[in-house]
SELUMZA-618094 format. One record per residue (C-alpha): residue number from 1; residue in three letters; x, y, z. Coordinates in steps of 0.2 Angstrom, whole numbers. Layout:
! residues N
NODE   k   r  east north    up
NODE NUM ala     X     Y     Z
...
! end
This chain:
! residues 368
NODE   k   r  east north    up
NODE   1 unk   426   326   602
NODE   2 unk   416   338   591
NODE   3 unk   398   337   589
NODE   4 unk   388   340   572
NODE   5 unk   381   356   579
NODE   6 unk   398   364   591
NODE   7 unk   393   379   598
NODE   8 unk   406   381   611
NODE   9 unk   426   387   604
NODE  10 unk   438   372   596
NODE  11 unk   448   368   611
NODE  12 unk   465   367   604
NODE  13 unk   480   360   613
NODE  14 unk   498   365   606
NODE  15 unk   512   353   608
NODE  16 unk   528   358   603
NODE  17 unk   546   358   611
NODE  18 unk   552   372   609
NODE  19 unk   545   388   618
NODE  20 unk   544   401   601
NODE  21 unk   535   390   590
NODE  22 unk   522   385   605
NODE  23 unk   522   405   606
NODE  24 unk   519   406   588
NODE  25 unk   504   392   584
NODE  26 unk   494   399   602
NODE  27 unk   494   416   595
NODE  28 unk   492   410   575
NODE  29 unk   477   399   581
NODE  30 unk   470   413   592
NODE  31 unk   467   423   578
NODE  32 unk   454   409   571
NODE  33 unk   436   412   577
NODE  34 unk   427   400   586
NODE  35 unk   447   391   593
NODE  36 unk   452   392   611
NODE  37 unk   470   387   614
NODE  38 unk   468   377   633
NODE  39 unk   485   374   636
NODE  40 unk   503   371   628
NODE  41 unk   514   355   632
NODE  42 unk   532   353   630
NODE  43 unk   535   336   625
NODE  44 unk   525   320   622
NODE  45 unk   525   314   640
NODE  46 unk   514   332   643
NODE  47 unk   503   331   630
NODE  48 unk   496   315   634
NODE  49 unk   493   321   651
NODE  50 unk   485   334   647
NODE  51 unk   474   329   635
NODE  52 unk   466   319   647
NODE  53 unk   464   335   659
NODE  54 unk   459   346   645
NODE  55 unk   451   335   633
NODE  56 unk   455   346   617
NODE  57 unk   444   344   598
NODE  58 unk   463   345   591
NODE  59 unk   479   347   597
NODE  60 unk   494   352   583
NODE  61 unk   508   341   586
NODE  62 unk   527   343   583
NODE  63 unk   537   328   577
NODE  64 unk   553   329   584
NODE  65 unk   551   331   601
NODE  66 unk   562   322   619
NODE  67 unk   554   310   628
NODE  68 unk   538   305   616
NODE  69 unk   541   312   601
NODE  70 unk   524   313   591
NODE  71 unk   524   298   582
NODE  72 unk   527   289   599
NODE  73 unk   513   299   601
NODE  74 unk   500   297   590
NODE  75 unk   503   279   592
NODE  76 unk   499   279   611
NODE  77 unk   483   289   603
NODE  78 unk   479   273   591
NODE  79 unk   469   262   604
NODE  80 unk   459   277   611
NODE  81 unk   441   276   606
NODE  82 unk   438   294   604
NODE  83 unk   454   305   601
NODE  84 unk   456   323   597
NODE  85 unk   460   330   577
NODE  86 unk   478   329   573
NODE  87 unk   488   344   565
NODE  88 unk   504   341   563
NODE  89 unk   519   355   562
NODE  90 unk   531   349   551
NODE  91 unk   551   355   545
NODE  92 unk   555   358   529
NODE  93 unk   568   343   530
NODE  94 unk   570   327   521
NODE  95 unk   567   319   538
NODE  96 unk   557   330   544
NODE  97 unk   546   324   526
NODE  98 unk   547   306   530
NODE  99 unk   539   306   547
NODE 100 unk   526   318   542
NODE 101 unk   522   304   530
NODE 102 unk   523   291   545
NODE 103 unk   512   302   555
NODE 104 unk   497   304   540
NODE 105 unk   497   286   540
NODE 106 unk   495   284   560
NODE 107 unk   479   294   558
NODE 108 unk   486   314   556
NODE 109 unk   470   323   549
NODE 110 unk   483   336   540
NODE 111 unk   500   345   543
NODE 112 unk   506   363   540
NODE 113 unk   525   367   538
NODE 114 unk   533   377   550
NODE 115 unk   541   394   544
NODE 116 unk   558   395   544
NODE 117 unk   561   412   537
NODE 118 unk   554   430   539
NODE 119 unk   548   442   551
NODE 120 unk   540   434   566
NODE 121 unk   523   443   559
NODE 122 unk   527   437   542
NODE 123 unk   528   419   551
NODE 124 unk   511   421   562
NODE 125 unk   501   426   545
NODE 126 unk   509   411   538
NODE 127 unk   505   398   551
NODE 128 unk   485   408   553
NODE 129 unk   483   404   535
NODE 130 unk   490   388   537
NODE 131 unk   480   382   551
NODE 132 unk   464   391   547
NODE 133 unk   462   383   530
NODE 134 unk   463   365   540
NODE 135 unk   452   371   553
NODE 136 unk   440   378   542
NODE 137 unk   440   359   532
NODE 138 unk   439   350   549
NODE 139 unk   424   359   557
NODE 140 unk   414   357   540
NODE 141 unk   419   338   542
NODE 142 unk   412   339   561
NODE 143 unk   396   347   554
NODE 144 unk   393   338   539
NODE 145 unk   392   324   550
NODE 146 unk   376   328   560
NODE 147 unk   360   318   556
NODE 148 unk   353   334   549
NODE 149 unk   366   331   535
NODE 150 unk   359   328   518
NODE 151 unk   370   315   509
NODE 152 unk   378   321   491
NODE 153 unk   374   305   482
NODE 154 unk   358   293   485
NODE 155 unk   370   276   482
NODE 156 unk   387   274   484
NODE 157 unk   389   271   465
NODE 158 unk   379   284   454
NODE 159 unk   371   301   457
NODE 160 unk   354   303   458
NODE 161 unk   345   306   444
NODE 162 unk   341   326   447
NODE 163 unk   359   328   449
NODE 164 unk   366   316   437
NODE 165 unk   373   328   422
NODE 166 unk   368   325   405
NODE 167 unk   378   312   392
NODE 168 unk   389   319   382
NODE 169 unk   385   316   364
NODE 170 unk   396   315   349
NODE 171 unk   411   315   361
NODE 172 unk   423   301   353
NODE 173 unk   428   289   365
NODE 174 unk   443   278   365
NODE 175 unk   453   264   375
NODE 176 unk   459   274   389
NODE 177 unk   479   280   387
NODE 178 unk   480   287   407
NODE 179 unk   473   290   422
NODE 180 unk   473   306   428
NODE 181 unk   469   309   447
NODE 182 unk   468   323   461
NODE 183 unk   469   323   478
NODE 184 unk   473   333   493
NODE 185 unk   469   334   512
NODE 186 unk   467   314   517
NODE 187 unk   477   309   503
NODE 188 unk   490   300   508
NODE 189 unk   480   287   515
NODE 190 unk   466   288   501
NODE 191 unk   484   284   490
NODE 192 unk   487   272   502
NODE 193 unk   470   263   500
NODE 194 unk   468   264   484
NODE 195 unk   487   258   476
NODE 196 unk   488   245   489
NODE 197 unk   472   236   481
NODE 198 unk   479   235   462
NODE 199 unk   490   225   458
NODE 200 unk   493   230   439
NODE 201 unk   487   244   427
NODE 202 unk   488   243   408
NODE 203 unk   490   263   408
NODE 204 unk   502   274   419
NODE 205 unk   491   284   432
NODE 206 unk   498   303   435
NODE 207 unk   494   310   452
NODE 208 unk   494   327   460
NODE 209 unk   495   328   477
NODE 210 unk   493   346   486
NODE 211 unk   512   347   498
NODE 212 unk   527   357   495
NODE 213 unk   542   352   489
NODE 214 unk   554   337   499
NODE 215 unk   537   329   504
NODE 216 unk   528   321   487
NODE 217 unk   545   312   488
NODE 218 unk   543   306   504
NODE 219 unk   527   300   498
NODE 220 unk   530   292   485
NODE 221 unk   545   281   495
NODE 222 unk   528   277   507
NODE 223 unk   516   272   494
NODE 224 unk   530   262   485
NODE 225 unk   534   252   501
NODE 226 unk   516   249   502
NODE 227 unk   509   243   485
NODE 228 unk   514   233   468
NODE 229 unk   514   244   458
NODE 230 unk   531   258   453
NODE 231 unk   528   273   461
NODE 232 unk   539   288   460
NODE 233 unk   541   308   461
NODE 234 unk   539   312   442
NODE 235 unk   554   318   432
NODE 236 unk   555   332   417
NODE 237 unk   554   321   401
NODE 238 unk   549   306   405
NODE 239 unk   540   295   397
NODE 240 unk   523   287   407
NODE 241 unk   524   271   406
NODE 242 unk   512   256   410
NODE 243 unk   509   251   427
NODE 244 unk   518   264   434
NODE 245 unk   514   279   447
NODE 246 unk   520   297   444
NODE 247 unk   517   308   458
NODE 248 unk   519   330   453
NODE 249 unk   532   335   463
NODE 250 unk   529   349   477
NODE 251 unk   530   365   473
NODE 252 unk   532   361   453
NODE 253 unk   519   360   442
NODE 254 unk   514   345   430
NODE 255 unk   507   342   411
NODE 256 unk   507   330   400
NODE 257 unk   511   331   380
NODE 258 unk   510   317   368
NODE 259 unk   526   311   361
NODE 260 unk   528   309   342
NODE 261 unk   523   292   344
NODE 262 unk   509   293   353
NODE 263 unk   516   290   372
NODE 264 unk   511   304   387
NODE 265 unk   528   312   389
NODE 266 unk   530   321   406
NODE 267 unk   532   339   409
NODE 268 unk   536   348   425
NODE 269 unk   534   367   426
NODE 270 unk   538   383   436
NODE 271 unk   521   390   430
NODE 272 unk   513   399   443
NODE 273 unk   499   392   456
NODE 274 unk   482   389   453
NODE 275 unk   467   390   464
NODE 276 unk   483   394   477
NODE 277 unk   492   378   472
NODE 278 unk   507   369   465
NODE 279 unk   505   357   459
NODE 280 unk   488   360   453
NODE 281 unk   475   347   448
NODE 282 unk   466   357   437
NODE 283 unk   484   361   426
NODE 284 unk   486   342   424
NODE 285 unk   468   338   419
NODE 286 unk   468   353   405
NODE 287 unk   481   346   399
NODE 288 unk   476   328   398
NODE 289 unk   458   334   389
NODE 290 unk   470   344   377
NODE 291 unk   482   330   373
NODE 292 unk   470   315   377
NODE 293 unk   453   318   372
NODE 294 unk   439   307   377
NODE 295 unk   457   292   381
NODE 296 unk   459   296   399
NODE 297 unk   451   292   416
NODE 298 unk   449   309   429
NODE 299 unk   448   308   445
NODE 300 unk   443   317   461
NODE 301 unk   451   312   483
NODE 302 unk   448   318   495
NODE 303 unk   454   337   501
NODE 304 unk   450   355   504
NODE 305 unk   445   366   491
NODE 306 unk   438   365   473
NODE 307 unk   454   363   462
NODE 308 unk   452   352   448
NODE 309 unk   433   354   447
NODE 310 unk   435   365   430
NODE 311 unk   449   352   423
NODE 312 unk   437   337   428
NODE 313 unk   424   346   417
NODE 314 unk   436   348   404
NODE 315 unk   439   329   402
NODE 316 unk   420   324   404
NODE 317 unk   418   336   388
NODE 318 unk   430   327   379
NODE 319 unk   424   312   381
NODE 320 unk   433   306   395
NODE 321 unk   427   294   408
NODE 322 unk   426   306   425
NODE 323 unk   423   298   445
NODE 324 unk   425   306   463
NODE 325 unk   424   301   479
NODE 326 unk   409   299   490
NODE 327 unk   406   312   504
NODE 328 unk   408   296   518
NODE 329 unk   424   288   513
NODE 330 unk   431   308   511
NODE 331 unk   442   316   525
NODE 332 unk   437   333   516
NODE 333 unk   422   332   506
NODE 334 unk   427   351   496
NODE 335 unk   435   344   481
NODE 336 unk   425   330   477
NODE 337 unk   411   342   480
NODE 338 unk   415   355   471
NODE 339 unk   416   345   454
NODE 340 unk   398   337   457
NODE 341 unk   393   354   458
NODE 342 unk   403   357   442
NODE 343 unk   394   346   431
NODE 344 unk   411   336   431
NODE 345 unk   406   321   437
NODE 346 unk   400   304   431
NODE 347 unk   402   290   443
NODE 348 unk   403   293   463
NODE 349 unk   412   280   473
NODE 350 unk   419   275   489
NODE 351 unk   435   275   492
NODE 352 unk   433   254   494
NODE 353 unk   424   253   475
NODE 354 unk   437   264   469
NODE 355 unk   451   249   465
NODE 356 unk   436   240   453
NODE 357 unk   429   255   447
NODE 358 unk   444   262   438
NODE 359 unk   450   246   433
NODE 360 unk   432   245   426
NODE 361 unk   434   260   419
NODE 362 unk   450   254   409
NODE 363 unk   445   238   401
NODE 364 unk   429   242   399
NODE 365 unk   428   259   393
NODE 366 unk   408   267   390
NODE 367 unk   400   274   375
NODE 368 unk   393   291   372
! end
């Protein structure tokens, strides 16, 4: 396993079955500084062996594979005390969807889709960004993790006072009429976590969740088998309704409006990406701060990046009640980070306080 402080290359195993792709991921992964690729494996039978003769950081895993496929796996991997970093290669297939899902709950740090069209150039710049955007996330983790590492927040439940920004004055605050949440890289089980610990909301809670298209509905099928609550893939024009779940769907973009009767109307978008996403959290939470001022809840999960720091901000100013996640319950701190550093932040949490705290934040909502 990594250390806090790696100074020698990311030893990288590259599983795949078929020889192009195993081809592809060496040479995209060699591009990255500071990875070594160690050795390839054919099928899941291989990479098992082999990581005990190579003893990789990571190893990026196809799926569908003869003879272990990699959720058989990743569950041979489940009782091992110490157990290289996952990245799983995914299609862009319903199925292909669903077991990524399966393989995210089975401890999968993060997955990148394989290309399936282009020029094989085209496809290696794909896969490098890809994988050196996760890489990037996963060695910050490994480092951030040293006993050097100054922690973000002095409890697990407030900021400390030098960094605690200052109350919002004058802001009107009302009974909350949504939640409002982002999330990214360790979202699925962050979801996961969290829905699986309420079992009913007053307010529907709207979600954007960074993954293309085919996979927020795989999710949302995984979280609904999971937890009490109604959770699905959100639909143009609907209405949000208490209790219920929306998830944005990949590769759309979502906003609410408020009805002519006061309800949060659902609208998904072909608007372009921001902060390289779609969905985007930050075009849900303008939204919310526009519509909804100082009656919604924002929150920040876990993930890579800063998206939703600016919207977060947005809904503080209005008024609205604002958390994230704590840098120890995070897979990826950079989201949750980033909107500390933006002033967007009131409460930070653990992932485990998240349940009370935003049913807290509900039916008890603060004054300015």
């Amino acid at each position: 396993m990594l250390t806090s402080s790696r100074t020698s290359p990311l030893r990288t195993l590259v599983v795949d079955d078929t020889a192009l792709y195993r081809r592809a991921v060496s040479q995209a992964l060699s591009r990255l500084p500071g990875v070594e690729v160690v050795g390839t494996a054919a099928n899941g039978r291989l990479a098992l062996e082999r990581m005990g003769e190579f003893r990789p950081h990571m190893i990026t895993l196809d799926i569908e594979m003869p003879e272990l496929n990699g959720i058989e796996v990743l569950e041979a991997m489940s009782s091992w005390p110490e157990k290289p970093v996952v990245i799983v290669l995914s299609s862009l297939s319903r199925q292909g969807s669903s077991l990524t899902m399966r393989a995210l709950e089975l401890g999968a740090f993060e997955f990148v889709t394989k290309p399936e069209v282009g020029s094989l150039e085209s496809c290696l710049d794909n896969l490098t960004k890809q994988l050196g955007a996760i890489v990037e996330a996963y060695s910050g983790k490994a480092l951030a993790a040293g006993p050097a590492a100054a922690p973000v927040s002095a409890s697990p439940n407030l900021l400390p006072p030098n960094l605690l920004p200052p109350a919002r004055k004058g802001a009107a605050v009302f009974p909350p009429r949504l939640i409002a949440l982002g999330v990214s890289t360790g979202g699925p089980q962050a979801l996961a976590s969290l829905l699986v610990s309420i079992s009913s909301l007053p307010i529907p809670l709207l979600i954007v969740q960074h993954m293309p298209a085919l996979f927020t509905g795989a999710l949302a099928e995984s979280l609904q088998r999971k937890c009490r609550l109604k959770v699905k893939e959100a639909e143009q024009g609907e209405i949000a309704k208490p209790g219920c779940v929306y998830i944005a769907p990949g590769g759309r973009q979502m906003k609410i409006k408020s009805s002519p009767g006061g309800e949060v109307l659902i609208q998904i978008t072909d608007d372009p990406a921001e902060n390289h996403c779609r969905p985007a959290v930050d075009y849900l939470f303008r939204s919310v701060a526009t519509c909804f001022p100082g009656a919604a809840v924002g929150v920040i999960l876990t993930g890579m990046g800063s998206d939703g720091a600016q919207g977060l901000k947005m809904l503080r100013n209005s008024g609205c009640h604002t958390l994230a996640q704590d840098e120890a319950s995070s897979v990826v701190f950079g989201m949750p980070r980033a909107a500390i550093a933006a002033d967007a932040v009131e409460e930070v949490v653990s992932l485990s306080e998240l349940p009370a705290a935003l049913i807290r934040a509900v039916k008890e909502p603060r004054r300015t």
